[in-house]
The first five atom37 places (N, CA, C, CB, O) and aatype in JSON, in Angstrom:
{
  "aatype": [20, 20, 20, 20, 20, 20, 20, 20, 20, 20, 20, 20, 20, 20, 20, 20, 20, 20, 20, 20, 20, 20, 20, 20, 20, 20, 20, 20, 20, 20, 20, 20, 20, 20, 20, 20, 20, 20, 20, 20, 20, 20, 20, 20, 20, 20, 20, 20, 20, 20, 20, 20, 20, 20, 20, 20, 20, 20, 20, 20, 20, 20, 20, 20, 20, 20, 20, 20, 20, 20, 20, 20, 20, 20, 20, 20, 20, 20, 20, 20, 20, 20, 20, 20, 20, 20, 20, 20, 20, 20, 20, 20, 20, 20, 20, 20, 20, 20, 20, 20, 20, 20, 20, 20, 20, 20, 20, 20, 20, 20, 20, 20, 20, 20, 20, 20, 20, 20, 20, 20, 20, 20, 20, 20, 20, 20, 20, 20, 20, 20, 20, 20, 20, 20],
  "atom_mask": [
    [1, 1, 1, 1, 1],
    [1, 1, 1, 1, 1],
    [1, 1, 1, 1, 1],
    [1, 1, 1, 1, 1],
    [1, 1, 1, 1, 1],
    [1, 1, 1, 1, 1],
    [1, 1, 1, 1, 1],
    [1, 1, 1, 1, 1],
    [1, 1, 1, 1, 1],
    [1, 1, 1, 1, 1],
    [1, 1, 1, 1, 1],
    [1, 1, 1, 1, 1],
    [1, 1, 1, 1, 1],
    [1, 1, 1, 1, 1],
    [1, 1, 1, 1, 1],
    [1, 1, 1, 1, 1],
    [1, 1, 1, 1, 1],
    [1, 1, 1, 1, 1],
    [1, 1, 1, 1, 1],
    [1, 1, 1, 1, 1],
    [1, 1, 1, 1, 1],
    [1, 1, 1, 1, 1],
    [1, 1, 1, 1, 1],
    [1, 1, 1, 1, 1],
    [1, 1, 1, 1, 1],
    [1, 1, 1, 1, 1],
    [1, 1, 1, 1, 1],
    [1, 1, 1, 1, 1],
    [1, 1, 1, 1, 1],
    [1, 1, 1, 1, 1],
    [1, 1, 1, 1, 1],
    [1, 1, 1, 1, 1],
    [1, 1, 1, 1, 1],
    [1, 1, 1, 1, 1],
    [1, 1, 1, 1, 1],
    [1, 1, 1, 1, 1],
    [1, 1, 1, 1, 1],
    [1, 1, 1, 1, 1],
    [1, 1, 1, 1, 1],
    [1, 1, 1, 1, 1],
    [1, 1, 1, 1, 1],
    [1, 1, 1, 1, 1],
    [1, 1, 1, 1, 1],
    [1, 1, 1, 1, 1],
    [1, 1, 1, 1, 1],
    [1, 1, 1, 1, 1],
    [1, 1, 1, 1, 1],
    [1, 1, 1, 1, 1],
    [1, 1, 1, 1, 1],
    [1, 1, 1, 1, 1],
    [1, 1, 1, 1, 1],
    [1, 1, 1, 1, 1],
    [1, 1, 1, 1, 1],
    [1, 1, 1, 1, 1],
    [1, 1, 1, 1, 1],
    [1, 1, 1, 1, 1],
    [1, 1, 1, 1, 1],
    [1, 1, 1, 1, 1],
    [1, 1, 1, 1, 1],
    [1, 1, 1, 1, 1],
    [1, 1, 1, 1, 1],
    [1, 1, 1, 1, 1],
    [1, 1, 1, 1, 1],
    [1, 1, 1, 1, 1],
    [1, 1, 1, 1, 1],
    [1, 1, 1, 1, 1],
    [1, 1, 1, 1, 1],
    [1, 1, 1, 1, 1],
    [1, 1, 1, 1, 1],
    [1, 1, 1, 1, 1],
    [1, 1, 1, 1, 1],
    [1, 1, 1, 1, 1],
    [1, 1, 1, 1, 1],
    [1, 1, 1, 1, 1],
    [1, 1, 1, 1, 1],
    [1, 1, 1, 1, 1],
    [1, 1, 1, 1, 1],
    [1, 1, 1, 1, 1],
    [1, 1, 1, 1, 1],
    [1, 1, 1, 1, 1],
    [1, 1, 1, 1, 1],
    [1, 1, 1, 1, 1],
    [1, 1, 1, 1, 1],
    [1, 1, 1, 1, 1],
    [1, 1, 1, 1, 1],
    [1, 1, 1, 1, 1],
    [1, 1, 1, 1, 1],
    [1, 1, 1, 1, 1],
    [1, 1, 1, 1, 1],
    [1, 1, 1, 1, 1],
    [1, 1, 1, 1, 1],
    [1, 1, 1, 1, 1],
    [1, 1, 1, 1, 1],
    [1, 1, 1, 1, 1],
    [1, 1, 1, 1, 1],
    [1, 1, 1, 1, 1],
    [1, 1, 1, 1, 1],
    [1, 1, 1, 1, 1],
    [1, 1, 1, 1, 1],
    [1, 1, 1, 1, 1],
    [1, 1, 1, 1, 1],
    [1, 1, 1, 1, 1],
    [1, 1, 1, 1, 1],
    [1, 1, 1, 1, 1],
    [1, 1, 1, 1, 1],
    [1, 1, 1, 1, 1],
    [1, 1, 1, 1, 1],
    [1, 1, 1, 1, 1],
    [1, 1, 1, 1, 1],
    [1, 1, 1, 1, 1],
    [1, 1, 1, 1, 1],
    [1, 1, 1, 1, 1],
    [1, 1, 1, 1, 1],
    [1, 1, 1, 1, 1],
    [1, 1, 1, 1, 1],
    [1, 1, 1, 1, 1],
    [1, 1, 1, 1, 1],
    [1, 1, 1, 1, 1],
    [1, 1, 1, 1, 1],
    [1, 1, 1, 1, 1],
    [1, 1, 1, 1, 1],
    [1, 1, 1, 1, 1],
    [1, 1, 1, 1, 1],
    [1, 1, 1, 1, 1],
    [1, 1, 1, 1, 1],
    [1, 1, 1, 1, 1],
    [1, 1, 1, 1, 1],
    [1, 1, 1, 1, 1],
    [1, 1, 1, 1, 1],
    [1, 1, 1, 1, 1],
    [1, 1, 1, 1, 1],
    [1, 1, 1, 1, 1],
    [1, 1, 1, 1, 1],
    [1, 1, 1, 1, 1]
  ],
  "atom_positions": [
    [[48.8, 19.08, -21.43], [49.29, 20.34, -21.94], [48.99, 20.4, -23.43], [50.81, 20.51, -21.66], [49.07, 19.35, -24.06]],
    [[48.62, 21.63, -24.12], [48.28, 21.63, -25.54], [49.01, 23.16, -26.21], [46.41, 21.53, -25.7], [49.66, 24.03, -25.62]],
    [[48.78, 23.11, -26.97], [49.44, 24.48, -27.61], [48.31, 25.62, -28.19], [50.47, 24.01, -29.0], [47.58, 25.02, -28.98]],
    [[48.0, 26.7, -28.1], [47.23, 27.18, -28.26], [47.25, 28.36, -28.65], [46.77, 27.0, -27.61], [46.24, 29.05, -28.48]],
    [[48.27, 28.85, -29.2], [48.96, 29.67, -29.99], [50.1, 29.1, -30.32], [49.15, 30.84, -29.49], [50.87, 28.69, -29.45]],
    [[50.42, 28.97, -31.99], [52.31, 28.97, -32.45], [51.81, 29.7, -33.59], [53.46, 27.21, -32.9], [50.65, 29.63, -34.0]],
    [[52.92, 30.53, -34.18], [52.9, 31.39, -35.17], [54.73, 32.0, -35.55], [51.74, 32.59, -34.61], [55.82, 31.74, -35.04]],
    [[54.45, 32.54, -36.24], [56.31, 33.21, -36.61], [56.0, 34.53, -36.84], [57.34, 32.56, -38.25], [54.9, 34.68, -37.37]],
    [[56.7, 35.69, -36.57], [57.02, 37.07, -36.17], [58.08, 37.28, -36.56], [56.99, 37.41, -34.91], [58.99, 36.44, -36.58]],
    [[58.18, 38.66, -37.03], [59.64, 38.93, -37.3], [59.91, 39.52, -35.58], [59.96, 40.27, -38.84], [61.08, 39.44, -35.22]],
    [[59.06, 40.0, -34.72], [59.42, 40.04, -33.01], [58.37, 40.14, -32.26], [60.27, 41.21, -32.49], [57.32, 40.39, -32.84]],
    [[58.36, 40.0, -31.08], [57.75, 39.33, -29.94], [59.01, 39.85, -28.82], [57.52, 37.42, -30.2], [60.21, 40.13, -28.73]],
    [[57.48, 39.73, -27.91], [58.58, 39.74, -26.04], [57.31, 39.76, -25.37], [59.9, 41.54, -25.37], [56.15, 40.09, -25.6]],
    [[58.03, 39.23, -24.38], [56.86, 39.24, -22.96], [56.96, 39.9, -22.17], [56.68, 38.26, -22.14], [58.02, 39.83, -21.54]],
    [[55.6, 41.21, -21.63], [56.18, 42.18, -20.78], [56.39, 41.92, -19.25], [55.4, 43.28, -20.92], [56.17, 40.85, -18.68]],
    [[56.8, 42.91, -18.76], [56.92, 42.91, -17.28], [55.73, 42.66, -16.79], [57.43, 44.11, -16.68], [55.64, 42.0, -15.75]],
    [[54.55, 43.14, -17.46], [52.91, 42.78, -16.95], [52.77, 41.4, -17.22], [51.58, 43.62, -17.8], [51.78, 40.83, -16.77]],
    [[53.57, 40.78, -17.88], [53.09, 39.35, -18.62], [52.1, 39.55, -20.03], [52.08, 38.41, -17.4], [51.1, 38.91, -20.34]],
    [[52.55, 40.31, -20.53], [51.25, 40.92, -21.76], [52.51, 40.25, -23.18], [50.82, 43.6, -21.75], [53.67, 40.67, -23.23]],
    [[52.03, 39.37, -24.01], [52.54, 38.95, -24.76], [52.23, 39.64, -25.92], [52.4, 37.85, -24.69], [51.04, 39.74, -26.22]],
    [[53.31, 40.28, -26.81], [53.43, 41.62, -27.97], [54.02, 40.69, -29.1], [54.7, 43.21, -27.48], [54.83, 39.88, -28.66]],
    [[53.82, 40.63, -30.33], [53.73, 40.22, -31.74], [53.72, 41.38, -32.7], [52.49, 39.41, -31.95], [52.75, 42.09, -32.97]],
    [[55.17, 41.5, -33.26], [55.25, 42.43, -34.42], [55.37, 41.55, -35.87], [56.61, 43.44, -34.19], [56.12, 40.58, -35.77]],
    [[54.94, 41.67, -36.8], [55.13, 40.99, -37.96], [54.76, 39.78, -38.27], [56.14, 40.98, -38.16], [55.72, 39.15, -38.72]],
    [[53.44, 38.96, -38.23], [53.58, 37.3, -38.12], [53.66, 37.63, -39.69], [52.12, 36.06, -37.31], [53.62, 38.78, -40.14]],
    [[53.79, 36.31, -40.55], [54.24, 36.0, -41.46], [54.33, 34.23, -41.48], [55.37, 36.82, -41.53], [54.86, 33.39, -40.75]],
    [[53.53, 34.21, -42.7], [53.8, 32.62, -43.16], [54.62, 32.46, -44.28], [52.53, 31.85, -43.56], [54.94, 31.29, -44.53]],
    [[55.05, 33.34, -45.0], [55.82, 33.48, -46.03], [57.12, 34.09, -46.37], [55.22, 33.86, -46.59], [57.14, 35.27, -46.03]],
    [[58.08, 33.73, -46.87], [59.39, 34.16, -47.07], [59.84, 34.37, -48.64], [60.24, 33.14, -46.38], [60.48, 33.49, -49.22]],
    [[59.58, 35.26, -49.11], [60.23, 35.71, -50.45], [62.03, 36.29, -50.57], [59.21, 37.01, -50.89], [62.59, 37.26, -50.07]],
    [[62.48, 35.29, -51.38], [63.47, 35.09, -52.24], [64.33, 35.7, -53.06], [63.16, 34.61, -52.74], [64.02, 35.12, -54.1]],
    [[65.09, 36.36, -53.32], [65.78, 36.48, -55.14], [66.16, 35.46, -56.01], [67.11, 37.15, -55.27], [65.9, 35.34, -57.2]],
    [[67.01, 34.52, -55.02], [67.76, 33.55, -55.49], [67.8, 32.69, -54.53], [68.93, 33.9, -55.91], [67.36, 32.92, -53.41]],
    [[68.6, 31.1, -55.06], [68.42, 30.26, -53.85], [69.86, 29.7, -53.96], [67.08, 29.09, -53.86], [69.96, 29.63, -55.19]],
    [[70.9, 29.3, -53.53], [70.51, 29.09, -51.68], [70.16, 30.68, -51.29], [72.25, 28.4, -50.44], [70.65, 31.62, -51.92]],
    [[69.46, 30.8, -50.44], [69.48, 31.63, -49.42], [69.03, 31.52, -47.89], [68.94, 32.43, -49.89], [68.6, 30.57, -47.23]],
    [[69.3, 32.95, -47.55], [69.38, 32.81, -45.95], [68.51, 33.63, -45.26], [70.73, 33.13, -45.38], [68.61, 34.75, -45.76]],
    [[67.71, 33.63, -44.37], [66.53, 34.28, -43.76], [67.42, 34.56, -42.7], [65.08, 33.46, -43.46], [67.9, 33.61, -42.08]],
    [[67.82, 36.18, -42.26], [68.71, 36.56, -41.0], [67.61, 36.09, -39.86], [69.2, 38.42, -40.9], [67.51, 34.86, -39.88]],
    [[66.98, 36.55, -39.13], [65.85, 36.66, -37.99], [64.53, 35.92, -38.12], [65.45, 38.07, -37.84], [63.84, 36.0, -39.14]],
    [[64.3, 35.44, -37.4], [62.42, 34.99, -37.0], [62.35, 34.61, -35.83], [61.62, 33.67, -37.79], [63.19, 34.17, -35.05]],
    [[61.14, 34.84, -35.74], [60.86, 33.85, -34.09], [59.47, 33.19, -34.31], [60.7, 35.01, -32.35], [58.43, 33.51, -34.88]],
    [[59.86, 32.26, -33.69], [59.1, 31.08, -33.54], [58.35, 31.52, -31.97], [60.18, 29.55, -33.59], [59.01, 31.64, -30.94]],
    [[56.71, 31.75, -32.07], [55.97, 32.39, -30.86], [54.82, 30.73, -30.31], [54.8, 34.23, -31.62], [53.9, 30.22, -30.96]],
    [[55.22, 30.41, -29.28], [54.58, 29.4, -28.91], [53.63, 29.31, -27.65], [55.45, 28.6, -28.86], [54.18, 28.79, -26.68]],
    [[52.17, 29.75, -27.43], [51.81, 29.12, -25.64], [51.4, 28.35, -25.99], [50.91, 29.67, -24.46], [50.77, 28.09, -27.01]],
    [[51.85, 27.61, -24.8], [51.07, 26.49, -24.2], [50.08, 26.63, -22.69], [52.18, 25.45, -23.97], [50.16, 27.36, -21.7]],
    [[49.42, 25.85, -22.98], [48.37, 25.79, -22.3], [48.2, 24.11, -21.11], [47.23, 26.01, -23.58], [48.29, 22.96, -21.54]],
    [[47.97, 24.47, -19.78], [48.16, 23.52, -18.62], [46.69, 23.64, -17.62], [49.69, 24.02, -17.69], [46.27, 24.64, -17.03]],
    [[46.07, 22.18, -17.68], [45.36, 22.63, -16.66], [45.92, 22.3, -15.33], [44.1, 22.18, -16.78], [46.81, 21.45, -15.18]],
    [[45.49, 22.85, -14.55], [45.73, 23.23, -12.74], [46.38, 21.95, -12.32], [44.08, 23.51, -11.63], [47.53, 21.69, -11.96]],
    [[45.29, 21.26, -12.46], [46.38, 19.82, -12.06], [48.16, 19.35, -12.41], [45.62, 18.62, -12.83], [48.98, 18.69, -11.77]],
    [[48.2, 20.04, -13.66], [49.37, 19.69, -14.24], [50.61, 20.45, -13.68], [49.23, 19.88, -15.66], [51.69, 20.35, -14.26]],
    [[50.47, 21.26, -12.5], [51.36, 22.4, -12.29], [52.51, 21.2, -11.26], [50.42, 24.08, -11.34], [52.2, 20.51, -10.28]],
    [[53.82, 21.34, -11.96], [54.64, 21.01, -10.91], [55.07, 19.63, -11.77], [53.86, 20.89, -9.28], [56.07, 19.04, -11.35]],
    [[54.27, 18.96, -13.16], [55.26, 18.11, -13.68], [55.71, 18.57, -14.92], [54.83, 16.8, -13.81], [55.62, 19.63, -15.52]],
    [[56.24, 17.46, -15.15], [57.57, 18.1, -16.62], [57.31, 17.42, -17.8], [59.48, 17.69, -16.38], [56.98, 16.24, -17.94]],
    [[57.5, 18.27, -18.62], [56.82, 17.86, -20.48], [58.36, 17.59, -21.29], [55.69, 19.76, -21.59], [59.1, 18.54, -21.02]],
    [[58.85, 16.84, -21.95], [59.45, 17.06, -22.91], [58.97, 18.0, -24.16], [59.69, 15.96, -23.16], [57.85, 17.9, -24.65]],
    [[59.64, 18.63, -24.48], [59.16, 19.8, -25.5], [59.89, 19.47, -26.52], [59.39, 21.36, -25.11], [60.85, 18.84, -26.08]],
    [[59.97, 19.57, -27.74], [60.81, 19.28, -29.22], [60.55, 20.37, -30.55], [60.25, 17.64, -29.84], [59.71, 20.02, -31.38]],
    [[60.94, 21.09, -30.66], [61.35, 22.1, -31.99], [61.41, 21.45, -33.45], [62.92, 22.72, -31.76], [62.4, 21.98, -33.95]],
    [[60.9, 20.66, -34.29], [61.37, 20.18, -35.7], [61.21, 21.17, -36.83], [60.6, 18.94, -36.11], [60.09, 21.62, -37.08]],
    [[62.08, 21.45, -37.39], [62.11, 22.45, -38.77], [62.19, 21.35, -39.64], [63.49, 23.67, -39.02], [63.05, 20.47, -39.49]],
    [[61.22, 21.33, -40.72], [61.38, 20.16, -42.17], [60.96, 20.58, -42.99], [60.78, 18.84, -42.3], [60.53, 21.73, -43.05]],
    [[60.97, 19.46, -44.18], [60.77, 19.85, -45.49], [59.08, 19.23, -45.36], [62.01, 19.12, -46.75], [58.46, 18.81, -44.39]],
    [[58.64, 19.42, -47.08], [57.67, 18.54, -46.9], [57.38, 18.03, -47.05], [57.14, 18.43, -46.85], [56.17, 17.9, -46.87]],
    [[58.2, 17.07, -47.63], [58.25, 15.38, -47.81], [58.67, 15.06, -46.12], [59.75, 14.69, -49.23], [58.84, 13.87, -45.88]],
    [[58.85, 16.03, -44.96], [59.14, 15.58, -44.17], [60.32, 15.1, -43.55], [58.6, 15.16, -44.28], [60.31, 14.3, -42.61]],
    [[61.63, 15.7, -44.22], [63.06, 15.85, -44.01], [62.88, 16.53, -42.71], [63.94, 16.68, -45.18], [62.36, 17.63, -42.56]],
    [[63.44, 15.66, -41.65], [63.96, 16.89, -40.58], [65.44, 17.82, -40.7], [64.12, 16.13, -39.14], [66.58, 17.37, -40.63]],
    [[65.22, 18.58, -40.81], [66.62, 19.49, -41.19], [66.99, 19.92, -39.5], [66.23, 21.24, -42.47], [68.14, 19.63, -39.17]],
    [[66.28, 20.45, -38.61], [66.75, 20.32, -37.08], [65.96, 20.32, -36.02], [67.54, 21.24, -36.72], [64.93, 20.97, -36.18]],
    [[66.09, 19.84, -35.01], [65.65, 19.54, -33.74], [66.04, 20.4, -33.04], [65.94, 18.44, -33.24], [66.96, 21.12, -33.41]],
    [[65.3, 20.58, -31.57], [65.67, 21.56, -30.55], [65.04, 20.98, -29.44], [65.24, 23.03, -30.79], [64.03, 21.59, -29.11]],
    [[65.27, 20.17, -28.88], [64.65, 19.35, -27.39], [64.73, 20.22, -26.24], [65.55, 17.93, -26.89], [65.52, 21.15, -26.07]],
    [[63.88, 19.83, -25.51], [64.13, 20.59, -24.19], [63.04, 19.86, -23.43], [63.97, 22.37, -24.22], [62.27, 19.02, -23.91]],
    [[63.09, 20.47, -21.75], [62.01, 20.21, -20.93], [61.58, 21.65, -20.45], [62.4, 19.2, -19.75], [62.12, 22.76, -20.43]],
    [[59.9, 20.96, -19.94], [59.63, 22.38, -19.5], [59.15, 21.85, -18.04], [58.4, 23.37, -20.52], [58.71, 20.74, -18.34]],
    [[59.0, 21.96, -16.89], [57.96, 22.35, -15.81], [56.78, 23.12, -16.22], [58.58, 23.14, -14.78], [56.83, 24.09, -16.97]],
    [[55.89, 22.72, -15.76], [54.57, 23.57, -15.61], [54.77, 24.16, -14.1], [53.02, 22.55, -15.79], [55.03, 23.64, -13.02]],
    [[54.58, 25.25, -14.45], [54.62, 25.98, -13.1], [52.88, 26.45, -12.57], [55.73, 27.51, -13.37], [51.93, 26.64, -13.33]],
    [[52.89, 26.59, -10.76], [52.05, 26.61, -10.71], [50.69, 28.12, -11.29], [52.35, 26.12, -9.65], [51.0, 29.1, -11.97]],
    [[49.88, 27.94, -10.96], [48.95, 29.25, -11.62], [47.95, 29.59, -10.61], [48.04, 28.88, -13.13], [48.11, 28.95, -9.57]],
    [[46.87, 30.5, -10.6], [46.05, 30.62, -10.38], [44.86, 29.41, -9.77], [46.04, 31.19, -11.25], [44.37, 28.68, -10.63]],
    [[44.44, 29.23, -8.44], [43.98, 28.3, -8.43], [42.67, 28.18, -9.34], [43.92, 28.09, -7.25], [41.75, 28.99, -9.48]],
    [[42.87, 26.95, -9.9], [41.56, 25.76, -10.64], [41.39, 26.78, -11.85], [39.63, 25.38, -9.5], [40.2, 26.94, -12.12]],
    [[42.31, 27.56, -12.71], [42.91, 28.38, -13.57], [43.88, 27.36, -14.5], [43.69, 29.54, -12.75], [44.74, 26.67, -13.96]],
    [[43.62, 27.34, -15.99], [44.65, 27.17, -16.57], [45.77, 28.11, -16.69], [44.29, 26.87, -17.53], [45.88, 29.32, -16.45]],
    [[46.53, 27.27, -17.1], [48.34, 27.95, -16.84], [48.91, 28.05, -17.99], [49.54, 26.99, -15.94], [49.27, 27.05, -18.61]],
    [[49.03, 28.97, -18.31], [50.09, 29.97, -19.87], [51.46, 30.29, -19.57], [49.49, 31.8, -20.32], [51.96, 31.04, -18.73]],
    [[52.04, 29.35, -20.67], [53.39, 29.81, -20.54], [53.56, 29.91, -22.35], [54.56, 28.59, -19.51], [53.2, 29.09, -23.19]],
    [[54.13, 31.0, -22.5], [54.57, 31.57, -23.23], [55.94, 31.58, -23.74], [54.24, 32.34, -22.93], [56.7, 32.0, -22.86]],
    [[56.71, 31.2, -25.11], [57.74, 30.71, -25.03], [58.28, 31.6, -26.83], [57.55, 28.86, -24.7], [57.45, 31.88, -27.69]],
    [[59.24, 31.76, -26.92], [59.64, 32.66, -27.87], [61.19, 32.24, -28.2], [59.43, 34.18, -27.32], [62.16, 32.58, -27.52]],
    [[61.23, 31.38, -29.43], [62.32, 31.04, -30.17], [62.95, 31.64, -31.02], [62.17, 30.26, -30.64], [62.51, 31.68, -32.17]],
    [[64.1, 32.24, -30.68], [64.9, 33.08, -31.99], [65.35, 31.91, -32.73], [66.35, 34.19, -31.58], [65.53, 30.88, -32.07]],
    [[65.6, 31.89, -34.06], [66.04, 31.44, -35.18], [66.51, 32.52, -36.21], [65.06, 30.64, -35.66], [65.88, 33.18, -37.03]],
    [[67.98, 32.45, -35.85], [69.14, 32.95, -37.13], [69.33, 32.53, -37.84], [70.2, 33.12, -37.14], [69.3, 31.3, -37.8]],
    [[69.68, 33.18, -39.01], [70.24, 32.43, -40.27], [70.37, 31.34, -40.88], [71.02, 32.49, -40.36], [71.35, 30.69, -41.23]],
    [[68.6, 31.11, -41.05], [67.84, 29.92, -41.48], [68.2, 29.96, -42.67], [66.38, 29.85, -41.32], [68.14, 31.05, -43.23]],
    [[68.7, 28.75, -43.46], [69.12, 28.73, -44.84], [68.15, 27.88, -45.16], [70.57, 28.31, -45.23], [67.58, 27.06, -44.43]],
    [[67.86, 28.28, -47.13], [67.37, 27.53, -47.63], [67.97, 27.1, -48.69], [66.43, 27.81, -47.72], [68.88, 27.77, -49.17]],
    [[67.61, 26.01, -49.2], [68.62, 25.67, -50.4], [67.41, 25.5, -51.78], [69.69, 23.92, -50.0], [67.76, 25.09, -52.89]],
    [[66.35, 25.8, -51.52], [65.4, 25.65, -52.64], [63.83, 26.28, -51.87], [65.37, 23.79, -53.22], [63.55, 26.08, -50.69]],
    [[63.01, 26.99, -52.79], [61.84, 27.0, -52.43], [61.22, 25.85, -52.09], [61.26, 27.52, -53.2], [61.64, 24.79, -52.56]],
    [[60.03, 25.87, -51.17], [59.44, 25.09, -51.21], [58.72, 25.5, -49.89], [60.07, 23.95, -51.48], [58.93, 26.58, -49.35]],
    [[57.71, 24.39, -49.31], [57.03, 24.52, -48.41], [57.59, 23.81, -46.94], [55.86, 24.1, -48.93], [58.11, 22.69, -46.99]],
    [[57.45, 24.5, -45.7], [58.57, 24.26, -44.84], [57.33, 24.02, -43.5], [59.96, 25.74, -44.74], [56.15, 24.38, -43.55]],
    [[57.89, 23.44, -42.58], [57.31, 23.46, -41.2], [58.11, 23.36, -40.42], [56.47, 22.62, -40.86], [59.25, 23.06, -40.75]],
    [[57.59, 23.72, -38.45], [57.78, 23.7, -37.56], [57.16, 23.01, -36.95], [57.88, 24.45, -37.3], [56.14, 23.67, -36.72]],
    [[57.04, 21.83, -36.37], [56.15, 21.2, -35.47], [56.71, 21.64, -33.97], [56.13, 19.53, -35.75], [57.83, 22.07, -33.73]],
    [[55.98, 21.49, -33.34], [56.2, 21.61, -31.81], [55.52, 20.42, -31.35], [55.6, 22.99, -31.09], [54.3, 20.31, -31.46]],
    [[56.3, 19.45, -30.79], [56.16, 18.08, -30.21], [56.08, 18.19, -28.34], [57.66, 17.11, -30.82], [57.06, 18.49, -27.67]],
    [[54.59, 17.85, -27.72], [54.79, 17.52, -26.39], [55.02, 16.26, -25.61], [53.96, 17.93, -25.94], [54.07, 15.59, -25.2]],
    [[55.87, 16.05, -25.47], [55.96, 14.77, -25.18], [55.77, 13.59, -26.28], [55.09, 14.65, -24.22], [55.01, 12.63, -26.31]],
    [[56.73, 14.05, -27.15], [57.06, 13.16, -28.12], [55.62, 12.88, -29.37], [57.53, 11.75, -27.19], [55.55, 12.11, -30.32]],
    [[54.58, 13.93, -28.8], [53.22, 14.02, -29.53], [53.07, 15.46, -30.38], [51.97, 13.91, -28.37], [52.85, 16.43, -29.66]],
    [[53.17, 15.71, -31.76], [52.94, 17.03, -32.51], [51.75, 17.44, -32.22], [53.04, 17.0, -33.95], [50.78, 16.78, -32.58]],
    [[51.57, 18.85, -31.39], [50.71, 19.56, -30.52], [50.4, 20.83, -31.51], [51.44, 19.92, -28.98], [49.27, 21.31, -31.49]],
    [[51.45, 21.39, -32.39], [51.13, 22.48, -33.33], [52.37, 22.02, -34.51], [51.26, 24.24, -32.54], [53.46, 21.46, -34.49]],
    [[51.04, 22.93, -35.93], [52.41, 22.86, -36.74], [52.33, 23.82, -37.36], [52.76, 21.77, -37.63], [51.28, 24.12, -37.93]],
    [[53.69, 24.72, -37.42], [53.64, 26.31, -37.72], [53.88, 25.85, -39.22], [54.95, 27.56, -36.85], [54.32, 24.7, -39.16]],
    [[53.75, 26.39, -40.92], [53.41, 26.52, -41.83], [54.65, 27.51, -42.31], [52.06, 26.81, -41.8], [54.77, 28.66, -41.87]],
    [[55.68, 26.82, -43.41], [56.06, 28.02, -44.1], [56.56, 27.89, -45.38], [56.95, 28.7, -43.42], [57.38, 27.11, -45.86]],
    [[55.78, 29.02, -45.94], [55.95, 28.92, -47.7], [57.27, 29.5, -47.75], [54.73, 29.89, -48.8], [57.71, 30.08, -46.76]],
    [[57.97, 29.41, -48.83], [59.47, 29.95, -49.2], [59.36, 29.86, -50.25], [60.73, 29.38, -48.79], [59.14, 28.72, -50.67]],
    [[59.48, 31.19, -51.39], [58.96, 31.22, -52.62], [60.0, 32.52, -53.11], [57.17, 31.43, -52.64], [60.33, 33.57, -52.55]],
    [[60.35, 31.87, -54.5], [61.78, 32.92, -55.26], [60.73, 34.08, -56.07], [63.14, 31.77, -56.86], [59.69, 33.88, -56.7]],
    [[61.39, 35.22, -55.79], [60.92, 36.23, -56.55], [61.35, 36.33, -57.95], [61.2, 37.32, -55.94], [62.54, 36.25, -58.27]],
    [[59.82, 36.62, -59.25], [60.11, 36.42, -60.16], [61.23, 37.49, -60.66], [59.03, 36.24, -60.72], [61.16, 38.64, -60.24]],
    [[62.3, 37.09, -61.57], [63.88, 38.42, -61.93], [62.76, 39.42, -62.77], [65.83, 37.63, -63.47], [61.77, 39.01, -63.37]],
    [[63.24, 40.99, -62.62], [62.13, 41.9, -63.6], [63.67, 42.14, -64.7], [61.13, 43.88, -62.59], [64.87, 42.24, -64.43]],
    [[62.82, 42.16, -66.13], [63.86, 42.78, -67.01], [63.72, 44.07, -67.34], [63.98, 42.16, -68.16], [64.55, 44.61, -68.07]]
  ]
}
């Protein structure tokens, strides 16, 4: 399994057709002051399965850090690969809300997405204070 899209949106959804929609990506988060707090994002992730793989199970892992590499939080889970299309790779599509992400200083931030305990993508994020106007 590999990842083959991750990115951040201010929204996303997956339709009833299966047609995956992206409003707003964004690598960057501007500031007034710090601490502060980012209300909304989502974290937009597929992954990608070939045929064979349909029917076993991945550990999946979420890390938000700094970049010296502080993990600030985790989000574990499992997934099944479900089956697809025969001798067709298999898309699953996965969409993480994240509320009221605090920061306590600019700086440069990531998301890794870990498969099986292996970093498969790493989403990128600048966090930068806006200069005060006099």
């Amino acid at each position: 399994m590999r990842v083959s899209l991750a990115l951040l949106a201010d929204y996303s959804n997956v339709s009833r057709e299966g047609k995956l929609n992206i409003l707003g990506i964004f690598d960057t988060i501007y500031a007034p002051r710090f601490p502060t707090t980012h209300a909304h994002l989502q974290l937009v992730v597929r992954f990608e399965a070939e045929a064979r793989e349909a029917g076993s199970s991945r550990q999946v892992e979420v890390q938000f850090r700094t970049q010296d590499g502080t993990v600030l939080f985790r989000l574990p889970g499992a997934m099944t690969v479900q089956p697809g299309e025969l001798g067709e790779n298999i898309r699953t599509d996965h969409i993480l809300n994240v509320t009221n992400l605090n920061f306590e200083r600019p700086g440069r931030y990531a998301f890794d997405v870990l498969v099986d305990g292996q970093v498969a993508a790493t989403v990128p994020l600048r966090v930068e204070e806006i200069p005060a106007r006099h």
